[in-house]
N, C-alpha and C positions, 0 to 999 in steps of 0.2 A: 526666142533665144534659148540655147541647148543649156542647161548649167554643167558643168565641169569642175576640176579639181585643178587647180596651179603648183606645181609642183616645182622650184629651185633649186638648183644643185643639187639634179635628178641622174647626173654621169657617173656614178660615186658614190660607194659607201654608204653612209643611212640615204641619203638621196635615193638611191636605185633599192633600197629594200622599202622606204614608205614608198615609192609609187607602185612596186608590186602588193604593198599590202591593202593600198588603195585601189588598186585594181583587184583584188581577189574580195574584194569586199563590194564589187558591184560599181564603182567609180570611175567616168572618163576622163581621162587625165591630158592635160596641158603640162612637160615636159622641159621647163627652159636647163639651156648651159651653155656654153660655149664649143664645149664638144660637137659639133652635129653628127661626125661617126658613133660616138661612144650613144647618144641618144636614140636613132636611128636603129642601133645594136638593142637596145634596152625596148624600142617601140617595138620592136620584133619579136625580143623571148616573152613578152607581157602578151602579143596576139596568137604566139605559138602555146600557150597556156589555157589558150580560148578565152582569154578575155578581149573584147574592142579595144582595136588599136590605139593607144594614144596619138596625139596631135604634140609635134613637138617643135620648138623654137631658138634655133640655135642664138642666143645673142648674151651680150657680156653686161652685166647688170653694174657693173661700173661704172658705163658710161650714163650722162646723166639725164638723157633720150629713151634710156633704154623702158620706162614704166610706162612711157608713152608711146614707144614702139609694141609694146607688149598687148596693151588695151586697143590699139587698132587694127592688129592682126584680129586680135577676140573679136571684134566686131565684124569686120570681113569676114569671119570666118559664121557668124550667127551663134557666138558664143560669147556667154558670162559668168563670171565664177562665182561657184558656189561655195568651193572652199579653198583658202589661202595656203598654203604650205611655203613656208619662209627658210629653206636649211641651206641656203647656200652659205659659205664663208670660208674664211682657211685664217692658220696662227701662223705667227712666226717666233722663233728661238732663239734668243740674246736679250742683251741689257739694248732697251729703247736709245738710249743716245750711239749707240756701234754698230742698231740694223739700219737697213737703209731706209733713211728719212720718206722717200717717195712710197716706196714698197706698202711705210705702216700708215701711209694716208690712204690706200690704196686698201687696204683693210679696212678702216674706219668704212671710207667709201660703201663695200660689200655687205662689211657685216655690221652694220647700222643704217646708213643712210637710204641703202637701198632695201633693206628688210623695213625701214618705216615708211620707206614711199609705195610700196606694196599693199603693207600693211592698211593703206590711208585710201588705196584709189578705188578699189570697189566695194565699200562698205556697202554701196547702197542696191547693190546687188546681193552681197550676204545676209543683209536683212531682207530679202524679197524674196529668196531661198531659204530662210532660217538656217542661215551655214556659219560657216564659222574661217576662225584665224588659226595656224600652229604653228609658232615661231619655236628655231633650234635653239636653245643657250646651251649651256653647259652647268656642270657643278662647277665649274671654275668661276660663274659669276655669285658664287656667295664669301670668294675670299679676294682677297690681293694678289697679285702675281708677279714677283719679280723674277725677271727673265723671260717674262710674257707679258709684260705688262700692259700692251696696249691690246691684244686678245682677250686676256681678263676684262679687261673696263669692256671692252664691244660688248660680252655675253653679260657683265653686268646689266650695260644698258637696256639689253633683248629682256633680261629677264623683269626689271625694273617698268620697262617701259610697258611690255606683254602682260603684267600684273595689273598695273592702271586701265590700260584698255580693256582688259577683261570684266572691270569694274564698270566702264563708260557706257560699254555696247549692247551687257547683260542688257536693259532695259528695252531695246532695240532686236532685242531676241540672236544676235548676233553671239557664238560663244568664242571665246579666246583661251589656246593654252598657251603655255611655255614645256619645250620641253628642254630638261635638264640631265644629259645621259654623266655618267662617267667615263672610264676609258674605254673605250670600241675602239677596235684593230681595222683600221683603215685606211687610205691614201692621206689623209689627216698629216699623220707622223712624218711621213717622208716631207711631203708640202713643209711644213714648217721647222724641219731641221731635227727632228727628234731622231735618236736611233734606236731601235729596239724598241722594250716597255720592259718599266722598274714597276710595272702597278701588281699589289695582288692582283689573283685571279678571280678573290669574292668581289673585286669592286670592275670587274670586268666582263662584257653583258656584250656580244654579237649584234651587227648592225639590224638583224631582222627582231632579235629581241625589242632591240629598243624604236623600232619601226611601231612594232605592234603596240608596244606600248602609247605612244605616243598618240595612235587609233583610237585605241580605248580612252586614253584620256579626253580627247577631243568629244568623242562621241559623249561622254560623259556630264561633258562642260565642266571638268575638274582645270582648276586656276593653274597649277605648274604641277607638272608631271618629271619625276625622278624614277629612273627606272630600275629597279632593284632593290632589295632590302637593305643590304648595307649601304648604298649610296642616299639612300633614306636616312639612312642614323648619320650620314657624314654632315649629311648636309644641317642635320639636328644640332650636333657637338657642336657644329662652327659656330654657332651664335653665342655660345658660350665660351670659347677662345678667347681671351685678350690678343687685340691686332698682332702687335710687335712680336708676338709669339707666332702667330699665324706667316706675318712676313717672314721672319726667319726659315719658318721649314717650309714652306714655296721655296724658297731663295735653294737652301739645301739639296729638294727633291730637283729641283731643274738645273743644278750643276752637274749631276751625274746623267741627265737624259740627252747633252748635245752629242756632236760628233766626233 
């Protein structure tokens, strides 16, 4: 069996800059999305750079077939993953009881359910390769979020949950990050309603910065990976916040970011 790299919500945004930095770093990469154009498009400029082409799978990681459709192509194909890459998800913008009820199950779904069934299915492969797991969260899972509020809780969970396992698998030679970008300029914003960005520009870091980073973290076997200096200090201050203090300016910053 070949080992490989898994790469989710690889069409887009840190998606498509971690599997080019995974491929410039010597890695063949497995590709999932939905898109099969947009993928297809992405296997191409990665072979046109002279790296080997990735293998890619268009399929929708909602459905609840889908980990297991995933691991049987691998097999077919004489492939096992050596390492996990978990970034697929998307947010949405409003107060949880006014967005659509299906839509934020539909998230959980994505950005939970299927990042830990991922997460779970070929451990025994990453320890056979000495590989590892990098699941996406965000700074948004070290506060509350109102007006996002069920996007918040998902990268909580990522990041909560990507902490423990990290703990579990060390022993198993298996290494686990989390990574926790700030604001990156990406399909992100439009996807979940945002217009513009009210963010400084010190707490704002390009999808390939925070690609790289996320590398080096892994490589590292460092436990959560924040990319940038000031997003390092933000995520320091927050623990020191009192909540209701913290809920309020959420609440504040995301009335001015809808449409």
């Amino acid at each position: 069996m070949e080992p490989v790299t898994l790469i989710t919500g690889a069409s887009a945004g840190i998606g498509t800059a971690l599997a080019h930095t995974f491929a410039a770093h010597g890695h063949t990469l497995v590709l999932v999305a939905r898109r099969e154009n947009r993928l297809a498009e992405l296997a191409d400029a990665i072979a046109a750079k002279g790296h080997r082409k990735p293998f890619f799978l268009p399929v929708d990681l909602e459905r609840d077939d889908a980990v297991e459709r995933i691991g049987d192509v691998l097999v077919m194909l004489g492939l096992e993953p050596e390492i996990v890459v978990n970034n697929a998800g998307f947010g949405l913008l409003g107060e949880a009881a006014a967005l659509d009820h299906a839509e934020q199950l539909d998230m959980v779904d994505l950005n939970v359910r299927a990042l830990t069934d991922l997460s779970l299915a070929f451990v025994d492969s990453l320890e056979r390769r000495r590989g590892g797991i990098l699941n996406v969260a965000s700074i948004a899972g070290f506060l509350p979020g109102p007006r996002m509020a069920v996007y918040y809780a998902t990268k909580a969970y990522v990041l909560s949950f990507s902490e423990a396992l990290h703990y579990e698998l060390a022993p198993r030679g298996v290494r686990v990050s989390v990574l926790c970008p700030g604001p990156v300029p990406t399909e992100f914003q439009a996807r979940a309603g945002i217009s513009g960005t009210s963010y400084p520009s010190l707490l704002t870091r390009s999808a390939e910065q925070v690609a790289e980073a996320g590398y080096r973290g892994l490589k590292a076997g460092r436990r959560v990976v924040v990319p940038g200096f000031a997003n390092k200090m933000v995520t320091t201050f927050l623990r020191f916040v009192p909540r209701p203090l913290l809920l309020k300016a959420t609440d504040r910053h995301q009335k001015g970011r809808g449409r």
